[in-house]
Each structure stands twice: as structure tokens, then as C-alpha cells.
N, C-alpha and C positions, 0 to 999 in steps of 0.2 A: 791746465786750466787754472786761471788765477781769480779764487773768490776773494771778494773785498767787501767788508761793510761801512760807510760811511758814517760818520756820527755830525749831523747837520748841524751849526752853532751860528751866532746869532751874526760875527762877522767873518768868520772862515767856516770852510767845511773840515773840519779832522778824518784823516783817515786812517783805517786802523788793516793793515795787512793780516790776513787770516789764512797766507795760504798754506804754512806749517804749522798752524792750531790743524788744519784738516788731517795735515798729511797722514796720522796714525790713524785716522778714522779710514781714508782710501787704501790705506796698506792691510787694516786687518777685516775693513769691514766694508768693501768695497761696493758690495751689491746696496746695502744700505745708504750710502752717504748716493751713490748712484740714486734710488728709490726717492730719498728725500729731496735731493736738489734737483729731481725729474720734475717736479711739478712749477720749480722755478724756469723751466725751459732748456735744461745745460745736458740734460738725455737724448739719446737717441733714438729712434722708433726700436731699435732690436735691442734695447737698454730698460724699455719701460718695463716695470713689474709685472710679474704674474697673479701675483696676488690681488686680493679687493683691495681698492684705496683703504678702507679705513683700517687696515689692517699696516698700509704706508703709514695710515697718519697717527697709528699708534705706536709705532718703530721711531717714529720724529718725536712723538711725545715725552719719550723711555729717554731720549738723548738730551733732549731739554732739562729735564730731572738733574742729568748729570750735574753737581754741585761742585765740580772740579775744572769744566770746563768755563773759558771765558764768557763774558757777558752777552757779548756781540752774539756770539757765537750759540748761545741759549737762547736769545730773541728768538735771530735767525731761525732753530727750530720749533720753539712754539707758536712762530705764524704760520709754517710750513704745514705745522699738525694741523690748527685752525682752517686753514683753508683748503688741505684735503678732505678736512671733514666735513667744510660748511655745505657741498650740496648733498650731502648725506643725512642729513638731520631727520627725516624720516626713520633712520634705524636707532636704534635706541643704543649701538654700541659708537656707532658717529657720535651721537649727540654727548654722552658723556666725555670720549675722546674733547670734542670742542668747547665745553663746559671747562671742562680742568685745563684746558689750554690758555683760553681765555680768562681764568679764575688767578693760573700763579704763574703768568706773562705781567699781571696787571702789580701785582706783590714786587716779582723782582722789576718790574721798570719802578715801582716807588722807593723800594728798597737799597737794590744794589748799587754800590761805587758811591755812599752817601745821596743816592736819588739823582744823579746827574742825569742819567738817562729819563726821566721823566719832563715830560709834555716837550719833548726836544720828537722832532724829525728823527726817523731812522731809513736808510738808504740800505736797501738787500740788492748789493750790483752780483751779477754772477757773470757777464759778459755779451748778456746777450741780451739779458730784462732786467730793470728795476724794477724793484718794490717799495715803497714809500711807507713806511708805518707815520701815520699822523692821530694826532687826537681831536675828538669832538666837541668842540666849544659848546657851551649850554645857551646856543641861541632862542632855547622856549623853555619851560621848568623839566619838562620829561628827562633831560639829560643835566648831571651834576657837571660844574665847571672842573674841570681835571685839579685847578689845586685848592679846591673849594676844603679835599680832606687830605689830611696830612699821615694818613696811614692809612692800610691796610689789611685786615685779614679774613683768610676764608671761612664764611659761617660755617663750614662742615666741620671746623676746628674749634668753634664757641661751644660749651658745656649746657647742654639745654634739660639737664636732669632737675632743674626745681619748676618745669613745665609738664603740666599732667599731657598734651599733647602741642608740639611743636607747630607753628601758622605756615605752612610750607603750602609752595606753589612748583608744581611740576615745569618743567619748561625748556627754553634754551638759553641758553647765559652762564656766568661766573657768575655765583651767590658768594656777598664777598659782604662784610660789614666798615662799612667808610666812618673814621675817628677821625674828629675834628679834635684839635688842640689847639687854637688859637692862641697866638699871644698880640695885644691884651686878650681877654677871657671877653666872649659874648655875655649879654647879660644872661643872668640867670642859669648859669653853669653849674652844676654841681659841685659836691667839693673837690673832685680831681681833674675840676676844670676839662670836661671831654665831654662832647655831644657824637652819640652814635647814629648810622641810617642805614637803611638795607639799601645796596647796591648792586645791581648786574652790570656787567662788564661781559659786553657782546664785540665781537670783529667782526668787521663788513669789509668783501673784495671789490672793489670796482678798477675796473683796468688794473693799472699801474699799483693804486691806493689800498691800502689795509689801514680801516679806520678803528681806533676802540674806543669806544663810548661808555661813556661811566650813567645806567639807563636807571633813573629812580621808579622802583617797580608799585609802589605805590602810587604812582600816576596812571602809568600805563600796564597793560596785562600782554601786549602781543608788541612784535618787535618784527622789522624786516630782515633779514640775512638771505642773498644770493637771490634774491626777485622774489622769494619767499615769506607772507607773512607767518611767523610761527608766536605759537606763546611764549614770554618771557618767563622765566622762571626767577623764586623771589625765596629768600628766606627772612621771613618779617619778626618772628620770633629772637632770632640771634641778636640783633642788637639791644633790645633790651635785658637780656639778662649777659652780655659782652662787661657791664659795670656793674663790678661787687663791691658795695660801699663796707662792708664787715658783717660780723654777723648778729644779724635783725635781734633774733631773740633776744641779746644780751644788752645790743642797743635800746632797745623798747624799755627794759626792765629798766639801766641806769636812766633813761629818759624821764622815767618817773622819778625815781626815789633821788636823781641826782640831778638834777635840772641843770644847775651851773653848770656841769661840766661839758654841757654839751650847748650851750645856747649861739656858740660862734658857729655851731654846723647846721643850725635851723635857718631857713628861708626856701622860697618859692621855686622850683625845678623843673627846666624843662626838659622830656625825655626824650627831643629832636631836635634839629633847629625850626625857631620860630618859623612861621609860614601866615604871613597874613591873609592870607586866602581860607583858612583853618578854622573852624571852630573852635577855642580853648576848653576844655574840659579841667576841672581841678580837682585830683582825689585827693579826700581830706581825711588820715588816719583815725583811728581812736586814740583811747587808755594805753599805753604799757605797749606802745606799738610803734611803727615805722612804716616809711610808704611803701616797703618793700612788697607789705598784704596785700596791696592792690597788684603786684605783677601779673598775675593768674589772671586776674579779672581783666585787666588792658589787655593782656594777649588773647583773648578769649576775645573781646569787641574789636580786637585788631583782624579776627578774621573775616570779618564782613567787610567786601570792598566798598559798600558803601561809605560803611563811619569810617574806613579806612582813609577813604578819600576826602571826607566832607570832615573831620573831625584831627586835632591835635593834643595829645595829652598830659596834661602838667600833674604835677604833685606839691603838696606842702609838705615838710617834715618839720615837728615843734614839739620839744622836749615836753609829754604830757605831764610833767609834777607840778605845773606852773597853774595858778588862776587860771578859770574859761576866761575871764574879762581879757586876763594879758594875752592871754594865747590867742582870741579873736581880735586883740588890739594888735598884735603883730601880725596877720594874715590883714588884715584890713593894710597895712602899712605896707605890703608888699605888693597887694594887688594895684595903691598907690602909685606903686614903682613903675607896673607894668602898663598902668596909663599914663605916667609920664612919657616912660620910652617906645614906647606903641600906642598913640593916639587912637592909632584906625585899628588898631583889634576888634575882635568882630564879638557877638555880645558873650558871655562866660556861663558855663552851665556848673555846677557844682556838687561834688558826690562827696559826701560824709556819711563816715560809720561809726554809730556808737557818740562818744565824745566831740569828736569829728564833724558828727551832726549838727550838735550845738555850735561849735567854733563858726559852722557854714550858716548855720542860722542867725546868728549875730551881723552876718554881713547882710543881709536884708531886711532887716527890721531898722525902724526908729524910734530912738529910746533918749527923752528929752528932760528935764528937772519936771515938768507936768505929767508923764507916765511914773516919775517915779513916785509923786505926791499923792496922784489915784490910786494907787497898789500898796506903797508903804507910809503913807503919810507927809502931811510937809513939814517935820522935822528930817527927815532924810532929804528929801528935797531943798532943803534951807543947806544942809550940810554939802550935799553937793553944789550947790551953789558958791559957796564959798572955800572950794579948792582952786587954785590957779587954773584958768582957764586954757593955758600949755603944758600943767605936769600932768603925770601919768593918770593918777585917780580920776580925773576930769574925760579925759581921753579916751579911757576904758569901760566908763561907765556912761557918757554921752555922747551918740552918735548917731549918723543919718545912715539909711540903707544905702547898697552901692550901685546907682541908676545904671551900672554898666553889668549886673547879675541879671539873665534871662530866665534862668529856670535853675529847681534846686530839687534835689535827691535824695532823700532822707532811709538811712538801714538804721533798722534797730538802733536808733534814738533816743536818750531818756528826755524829752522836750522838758515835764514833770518831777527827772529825775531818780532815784532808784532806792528802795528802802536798805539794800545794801552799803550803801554808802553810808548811814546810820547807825549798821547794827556795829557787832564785835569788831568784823573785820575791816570794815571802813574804819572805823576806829583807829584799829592800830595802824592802816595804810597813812591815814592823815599824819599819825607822830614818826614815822619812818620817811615821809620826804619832808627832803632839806630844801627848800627854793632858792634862787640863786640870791649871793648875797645882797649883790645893788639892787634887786627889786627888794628885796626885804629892808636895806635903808630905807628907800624910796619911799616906800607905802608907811614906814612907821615915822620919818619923817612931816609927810603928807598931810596922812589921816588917822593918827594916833589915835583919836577921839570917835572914829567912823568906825573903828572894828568891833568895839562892842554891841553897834545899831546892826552889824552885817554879818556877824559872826556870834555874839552873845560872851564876846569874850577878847583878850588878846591876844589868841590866834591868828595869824594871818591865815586867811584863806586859801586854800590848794586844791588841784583838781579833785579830789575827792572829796572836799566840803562842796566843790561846786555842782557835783551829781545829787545834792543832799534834796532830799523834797520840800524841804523849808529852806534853802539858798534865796535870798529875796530876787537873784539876780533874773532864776530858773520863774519865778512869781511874775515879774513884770516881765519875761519876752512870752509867758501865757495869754498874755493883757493883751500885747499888740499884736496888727496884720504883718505877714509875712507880703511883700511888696513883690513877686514874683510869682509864677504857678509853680507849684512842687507836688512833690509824689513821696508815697512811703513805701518802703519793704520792711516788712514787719518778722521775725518766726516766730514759733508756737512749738516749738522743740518736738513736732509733729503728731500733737495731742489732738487738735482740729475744734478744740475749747475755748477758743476766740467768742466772747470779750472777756473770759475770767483766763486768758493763756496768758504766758510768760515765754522769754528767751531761756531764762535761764539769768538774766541780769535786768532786765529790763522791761515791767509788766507794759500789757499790752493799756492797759489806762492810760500811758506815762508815753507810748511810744502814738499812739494815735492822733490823728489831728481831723479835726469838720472838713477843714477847708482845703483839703488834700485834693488834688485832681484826679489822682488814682492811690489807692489802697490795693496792697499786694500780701496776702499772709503767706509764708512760704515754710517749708516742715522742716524748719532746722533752728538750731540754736543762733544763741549771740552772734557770733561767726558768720552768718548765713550771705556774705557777699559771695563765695565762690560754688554756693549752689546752681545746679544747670536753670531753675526757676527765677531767680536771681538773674542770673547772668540774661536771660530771655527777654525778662520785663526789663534791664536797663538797655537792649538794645532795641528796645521797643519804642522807649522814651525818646532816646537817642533818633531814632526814624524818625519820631513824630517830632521832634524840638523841628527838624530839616523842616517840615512844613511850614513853620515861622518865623521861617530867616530868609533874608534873602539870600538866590544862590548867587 
């Protein structure tokens, strides 16, 4: 018998003789390679196994493994395992068998021989049947275009220990996390340039054809294999924690007290690829922090297939030692970005915590030389007037809300600001950060003469003068309407002493607003975004924003 696998190319067909790669599989292992290539047609009725198939298609799977054998020749058996197993998928030892078949079939065709075998035809002749391996174009969004991502691996292999519980879906497929690396870089990349997505990776038999499909399971929950609708299974958690940017803690901290040295790695993040059909969501950090706080909480709202489906989630990251004004003046400048290159993005919800809050409430409010004349006088007002009306001072302190913000989220908040940031310790936190030095030009260039009106000194101002309850800044965003509906989650470090409660940073005087749509007190401290209370009401919010959008 002479097996042959053909490798299909764009103007010859290569073919690759395989009948002495067998031969030591028929010499020692002859019932087996018999079992496995029965189901390609080359058995004979007194040659079929006695055993159950899946018990074949786990014998084909165990050879596929083999990492010594040729390539051709490892396809060959993890389609074999695939499609003994696929009309077994009722039993829970098929379905895993098909899973892992279809999960590191899809690896080594991206992988091996430098990827050559990828989205290329493959031809199983054994003499008597073909079998055709081809891939599934993404002719609707439910299925990913094969070189849409330039790697692959299996989420069973991503480390999901900084998730109190993993977003998993039972089902049938290869749970696999698809990396994009683009070159150029899509907008809004992270810094190692890499956008992750959860990905199933299912094979379908029809006649001849063994199709794999690379299935985006946050579209769809159920998938056809062998006339059967079955559930797809999904692991939606793995890709977001697949990218470890360093470690958060120590990033938070130099954030603050070192601003420059991090100011090249701040900007706007997406933690998928863009989807204009998507809601944008924007978690906005605090103090001494990083967007990494919010992971627990996306993978938390990532389990509901609704905002799964109906929602996309971004991140800001900004060195907090800098000015609220500069740090609102650079998210404003980024979300800029994201209307330039995405016109039709659909409208932006925004969640800050803490700091975070302020930075997000700077983007919808409107704060003009006349707010600032009402609240501080028009000497301040005269003064901002006569800064250039393109440098920084003018930029940061005068500005219109962003008509393209739908609704905003406010955690433990200090809108008022926080007596903390006054006493001992705010003290010494203000002489311990350094701001970066070009804004420290910039500003005493500028407004040499302004720091005394805004500060009572020549200090430059930093985030921790900007939490001060007498910040003029923190004074006039009191004054004006917030141009959007918003909500707040408040804690009470679970005293139940609301209106004289505290977080712990942040009284509740400070964190409260009238004009709130909904008011949430929740029994936890500062911190209280990853409370189960917490997490309920944002995806409560999240439901109700859907009622005011279109779908």
C-alpha cells in the first residue's frame, strides 16, 4: 500500500512520499496504523477494530503527539482522531479526544516548517479516498479569517492564577487564544504591539472535505459538526491575562512618584481588536495604579454573553504623579485619536475609580474663562486668558465636554476631593513626586505667574495637590453640569453610616453627587470595584446603557 500526502501550492502540487515514514509503524505496530488508516477507507471488513472508535481516535491522537514524526504525517493523524471522534461528541471521552485534536492540529499547521503548511490545501490520498483539509474563510464575522492572527496557543496553557474564577464555556472546539502581531501595529496596540482573542478551532467532515474553522465564540455559543448542532466551547478569560505588561504593583508606585519615566508607555488600549459594531467601554485607573485593577472586573462583566456580545473594552494607562488637568488633557487627546480613526464608533461609556473618576469627569464637562470668573474670579480668568491659546496651560484648563461620551461611572470618587491629600501624608506624597521634566518647563515657562493664584505658592501642582479640597480646579468642575447621565458607587467600609461614612480615602460628602442617576453604597473600602455588589450594579448599568443605543 502506498500512502501519499500531497501538499497543494499555488502553481504545482508537491508531493511528499510517505510510504517509509509508515513503514516502522506497520512493522511494529501494525493493528494500529491498520485502526487509524480504517477510517480513511484502506481496511478491510475482517481488519476493522474491535474496539469503540473513540478509543481508535485516541490511538491516532497519542501518534499525532509524536514530536519526532514528520509533519505530513502528524496532520494525517490528527484529522483521523478528529473525525473518529466527531460523531461521538455525545460522550464526554470523544468530545475531549476532538478538542485536543482540533486545538494542536491548528498550532502545528501555524507553527511548523516556518508556517508553510498554513491556510495551504492538504490532500490525505491513501488510494482509494481523498481527503482535502481546507480552511474557512470568514465570509460573516462568526468565523476569524485564517491569517487574520499570526499565532497561536492553547488557553489550557495560559496561566489564569490572577483570576478569582476563570469565564469558561463548556463545549465542543479547540480553546485556543489567537495573537495578532501586526506589522505595522494597529492603532492603539499596547506596548508589545499584540492584540489577543478567544478562539475555537472546530473540524467539519463533509464528503471528501475536512474543514477548520477558526469560530469567534463570543459571537456565537453553538456550532455545527457532522449534522449536529452542538455547543461551542470558549475560553474567554485566557486572553486577557495571555499579556503581562510587568509587574503592576511597582508600576503604580513609580507612576506616581516618577512620572517621566513612564510617560512614553501611557496612552489609550485596546484589549481586542477594534469591532465597530461594539460598544467602547474605557476603564480609567486611579492613584498609584495601573489598568491591570480593572482585569478581575472585565473578566467578571465578560461573563455575561450579553455585554459580551454588545460591548468592547478599552483601558487608559497614565502615569498618576502628573496634574488631574495634564492627565485629563491627555485622555482627552487620545480619545481625539480614536475619532479621527474611527469616525463611526459607536457612542463611549466610561468607568473611573478614585482619580480615575476625575480624569473621566473632565471629559464631559465644559469649563470656559466664564466658569472660571464665577468660581475664582476674573483675575484668574484674565490670567487664563492671556496664555497662548495652543500651549499646554490653555489646553488643560479650557475645554468643551466630549459630544461623543454616552454615559459615565463614577467608584469612589473624590469630585470634592479628600482631606488626606492635606494632612501629613499628602504632604510628604506631594515633595516625593518628581513630574516629568518637559511639563515642568512647559508650565513654568507658561504660567510662572499662575502658580501662586493655583497653588498659593511655586509649586507646581501634582496629583496629590489635585485631590486637595481647596484645588480651584476640583471648585469649578463643582460649579458645572456633567453633560452625560452618570452613576456612582460609593463604600462605607461597611459601617451602613452613610451620609457621615467614609471609604477609607474618600468621605462620602466628597464622593456624592444630586445629579446622579443612580446612587450605589457598597460595604467595602476604597478598592470596592471588585466587590460581588460592585460588579452587579456595573452590569446592571451596562444592560440599561443597551436600552439607549441603537442595536
Amino acid at each position: 500500500m502506498n500512502v501519499r500526502i500531497h501538499k497543494a501550492c499555488a502553481n504545482k502540487q508537491r508531493v511528499i512520499p510517505v510510504k517509509n515514514q509508515f513503514a516502522s509503524i506497520f512493522l511494529s505496530r501494525s493493528g494500529l496504523a491498520i485502526a487509524c488508516l480504517g477510517i480513511l477507507g484502506c481496511a478491510t471488513p475482517s481488519e476493522q477494530p474491535r474496539e469503540p472508535k473513540y478509543a481508535v481516535a485516541e490511538k491516532c491522537l497519542d501518534e499525532a503527539r509524536s514530536t519526532g514524526a514528520p509533519t505530513g504525517q502528524r496532520i494525517d493523524y490528527y484529522l483521523q482522531a478528529a473525525k473518529n471522534s466527531a460523531p461521538l461528541l455525545a460522550s464526554a471521552r470523544a468530545r475531549q479526544t476532538y478538542n485536543a485534536a482540533a486545538t494542536e492540529l491548528t498550532v502545528l499547521l501555524r507553527t511548523a516548517d516556518g508556517g508553510r503548511w498554513w491556510n495551504e490545501p492538504e490532500s490525505v490520498t491513501d488510494g482509494s479516498a481523498t481527503y482535502q483539509l481546507r480552511f474557512a474563510s470568514s465570509v460573516h464575522d462568526k468565523v476569524w479569517a485564517p491569517d487574520y492572527f499570526q499565532a497561536f496557543t492553547p488557553a489550557s496553557k495560559v496561566n489564569k492564577s490572577a483570576l478569582r474564577k476563570p469565564n469558561l464555556r463548556d463545549g465542543v472546539g479547540g480553546e485556543l487564544v489567537g495573537i495578532r502581531r501586526p506589522v505595522p501595529r494597529d492603532p492603539f496596540m499596547g506596548p508589545k504591539g499584540i492584540l489577543t482573542c478567544p478562539v475555537t478551532a472546530t473540524l467539519a467532515f463533509h464528503g471528501p472535505d475536512a474543514i477548520l474553522s477558526l469560530q469567534d465564540p463570543r459571537i456565537q455559543s453553538t456550532v455545527q459538526v457532522q449534522g449536529e448542532v452542538q455547543p461551542l466551547a470558549a475560553d474567554f478569560s485566557a486572553p486577557y491575562v495571555y499579556y503581562r505588561p510587568g509587574n503592576a504593583f511597582w508600576m503604580g508606585i513609580m507612576g506616581g512618584f516618577r512620572a517621566g519615566d513612564y510617560m512614553s508607555r501611557s496612552g489609550l488600549f485596546f484589549g481586542q481588536p477594534y469591532d465597530p459594531d461594539r460598544i467602547p467601554v474605557v476603564f480609567v485607573h486611579g492613584l498609584i495604579s495601573t489598568p491591570q485593577m480593572w482585569l478581575r472586573v472585565i473578566n467578571q462583566l465578560n461573563a455575561d454573553p450579553v455585554l459580551r456580545a454588545r460591548y468592547q473594552f478599552w483601558v487608559i494607562w497614565y502615569p498618576t504623579g502628573n496634574p488631574l488637568a495634564y492627565s485629563a488633557l491627555r485622555f482627552r487627546e487620545e480619545l481625539a485619536k480614536v475619532q479621527q480613526t474611527y469616525p463611526n464608533h459607536r457612542p463611549i461609556m466610561l468607568i473611573g475609580h478614585s482619580l480615575g473618576g476625575l480624569v473621566s469627569q473632565m471629559q464631559v464637562t465644559t469649563i470656559n474663562s466664564a466658569t472660571w470668573a464665577q468660581t475664582e474670579g476674573k483675575p484668574v480668568a484674565e490670567l487664563l486668558d492671556h496664555t497662548p491659546p495652543g500651549g499646554l496651560i490653555h489646553r488643560a484648563l479650557l475645554f468643551n465636554a466630549n459630544p461623543h461620551i454616552n454615559r459615565v461611572i463614577f467608584i469612589c470618587t473624590p469630585h470634592r476631593g479628600s482631606d488626606l491629600a492635606i494632612g501629613g501624608i499628602g504632604e510628604l506624597a506631594m515633595r516625593l513626586i518628581a513630574l516629568p521634566s518637559a511639563l515642568a518647563n512647559q508650565v513654568q515657562q507658561q504660567a510662572d505667574n499662575m502658580l501662586s493664584t493655583f497653588t498659593g505658592g511655586k509649586r507646581l501642582p501634582n496629583s496629590v495637590y489635585s485631590l486637595s479640597p481647596r484645588n480651584p480646579t476640583l471648585l469649578v468642575m463643582d460649579k458645572v453640569p456633567i453633560s452625560c447621565p452618570y452613576h456612582s458607587i460609593i463604600g462605607d467600609r461597611g459601617k451602613n453610616n452613610s451620609p457621615n461614612s467614609t471609604d477609607g480615602v474618600v468621605p462620602y460628602w466628597s464622593s456624592h453627587l444630586d445629579g446622579a442617576q443612580s446612587e450605589l453604597i457598597v460595604p467595602g473600602p476604597h478598592g470596592s470595584c471588585e466587590l460581588p455588589q460592585s460588579i452587579a450594579e456595573l452590569d446592571r448599568i451596562l444592560l440599561l446603557n443597551l436600552k439607549t443605543v441603537s442595536p
